[in-house]
N, C-alpha and C positions, 0 to 999 in steps of 0.2 A: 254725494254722500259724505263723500269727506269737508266739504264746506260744512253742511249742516253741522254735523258732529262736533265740530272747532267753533261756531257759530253757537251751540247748543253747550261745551266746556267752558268757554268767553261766560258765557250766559252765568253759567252755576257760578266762576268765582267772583265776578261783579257781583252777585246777590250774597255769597258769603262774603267776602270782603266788607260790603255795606253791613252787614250786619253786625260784624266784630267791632268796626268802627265805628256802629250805634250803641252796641255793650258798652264799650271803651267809653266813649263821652258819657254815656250815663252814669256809666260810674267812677269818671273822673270829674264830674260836676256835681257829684255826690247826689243824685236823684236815684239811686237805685233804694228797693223795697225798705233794707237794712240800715239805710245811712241815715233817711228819712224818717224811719220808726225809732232811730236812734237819737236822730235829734229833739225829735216832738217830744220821747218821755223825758230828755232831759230838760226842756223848755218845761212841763208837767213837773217836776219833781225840781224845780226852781222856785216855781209858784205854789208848791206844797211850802217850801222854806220860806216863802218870804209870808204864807199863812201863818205859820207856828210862830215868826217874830211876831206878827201880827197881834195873834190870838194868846202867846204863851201864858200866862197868866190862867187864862180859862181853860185850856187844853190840861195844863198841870192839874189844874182844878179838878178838872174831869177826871183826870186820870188817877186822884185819891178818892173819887167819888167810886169806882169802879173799879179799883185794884183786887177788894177780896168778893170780888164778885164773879169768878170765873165760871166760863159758859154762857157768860151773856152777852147777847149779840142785839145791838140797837143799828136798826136804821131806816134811812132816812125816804120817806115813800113821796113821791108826788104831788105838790098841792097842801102837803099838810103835815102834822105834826112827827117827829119821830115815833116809833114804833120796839115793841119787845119781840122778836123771834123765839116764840117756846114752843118747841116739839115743833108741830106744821102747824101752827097757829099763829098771826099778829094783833098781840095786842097792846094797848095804849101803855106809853112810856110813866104815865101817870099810874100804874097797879103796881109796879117794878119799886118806883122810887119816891120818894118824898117831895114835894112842891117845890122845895129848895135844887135837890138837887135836879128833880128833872128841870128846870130855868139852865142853872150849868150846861147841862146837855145840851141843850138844843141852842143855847149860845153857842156851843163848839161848832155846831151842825147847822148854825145859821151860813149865807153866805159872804166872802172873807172879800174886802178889796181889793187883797192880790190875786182875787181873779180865778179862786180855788173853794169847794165846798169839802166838809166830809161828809162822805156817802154812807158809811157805816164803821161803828166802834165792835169790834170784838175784844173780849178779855178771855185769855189765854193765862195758864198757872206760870206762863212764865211773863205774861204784861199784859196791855193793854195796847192794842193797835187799832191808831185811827187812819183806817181807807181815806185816801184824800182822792182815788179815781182807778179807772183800769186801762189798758190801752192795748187791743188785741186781747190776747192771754196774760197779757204783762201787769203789774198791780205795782201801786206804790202809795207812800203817805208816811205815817210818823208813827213810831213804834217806841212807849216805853217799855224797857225792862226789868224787873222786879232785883237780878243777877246779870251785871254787864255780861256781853257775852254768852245769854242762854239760849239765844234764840236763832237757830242755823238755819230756818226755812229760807229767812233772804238775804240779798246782798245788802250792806248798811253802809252809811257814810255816818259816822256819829256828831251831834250838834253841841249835845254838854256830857254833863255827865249820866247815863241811864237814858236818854234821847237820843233817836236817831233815826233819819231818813232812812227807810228802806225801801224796795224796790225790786221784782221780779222782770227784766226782761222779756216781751214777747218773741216765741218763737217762730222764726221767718224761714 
């Protein structure tokens, strides 16, 4: 009885043992949940920046196109042309705006060679934020500001002046 028991405690810390020492390497080789979602959104939000060098021209563009337009929310569906979100309804980006400027849009909303789209433009009274993608819960992309510093929903790294990457971390 006493073998078993000593046989049967060997047992249990061999099994915890390996396991602390599988936590450990995982998250000394940086594969755990957190390090990993942490690295992908900032490889994401690399290629959101190297969009906007890209695209800046057009982006700007868009984003006078769309400045006093708040509450509008464009995006980008499947297969086909951008889109107006009014009420519960989609309808075509072409009723919203002028032939000029929807060209603008969906220039911004085409896809970029750094390997990034925008997925949807909302205009908010304090800018214009263009989703460049989501990852989990986490959301990022390029956000003008109409008033540097008006806008506290997310974290920002700023590019110029009123530009600036921002970014929502997923919750892990």
């Amino acid at each position: 009885m006493k073998i078993t028991l000593k046989v049967l405690l060997i047992t249990a810390l061999v099994i915890a043992a390996g396991i602390l020492f599988q936590k450990a390497m995982v998250i000394g080789m940086g594969i755990d949940d957190k390090t990993v979602a942490s690295y992908t959104l900032q490889e994401e939000i690399l290629a959101a920046k190297r969009g906007f060098v890209e695209k800046a021209e057009e982006i700007q563009s868009a984003a006078q196109i769309l400045l006093d337009k708040s509450g509008l929310c464009v995006l980008s569906v499947r297969g086909g042309d951008p889109v107006v979100k009014k009420d519960t309804e989609l309808v075509p980006l072409s009723q919203t705006l002028s032939a000029q400027d929807e060209a603008s849009i969906k220039e911004v909303m085409s896809e970029y060679q750094a390997g990034c789209t925008v997925t949807n433009i909302s205009v908010t009274d304090e800018g214009v934020i263009f989703y460049f993608g989501y990852y989990g819960d986490g959301v990022y992309g390029i956000l003008y500001e109409k008033e540097p510093g008006s806008t506290k929903t997310y974290s920002t790294i700023e590019l110029m002046e009123n530009w600036k990457i921002f970014y929502r971390l997923p919750e892990l």
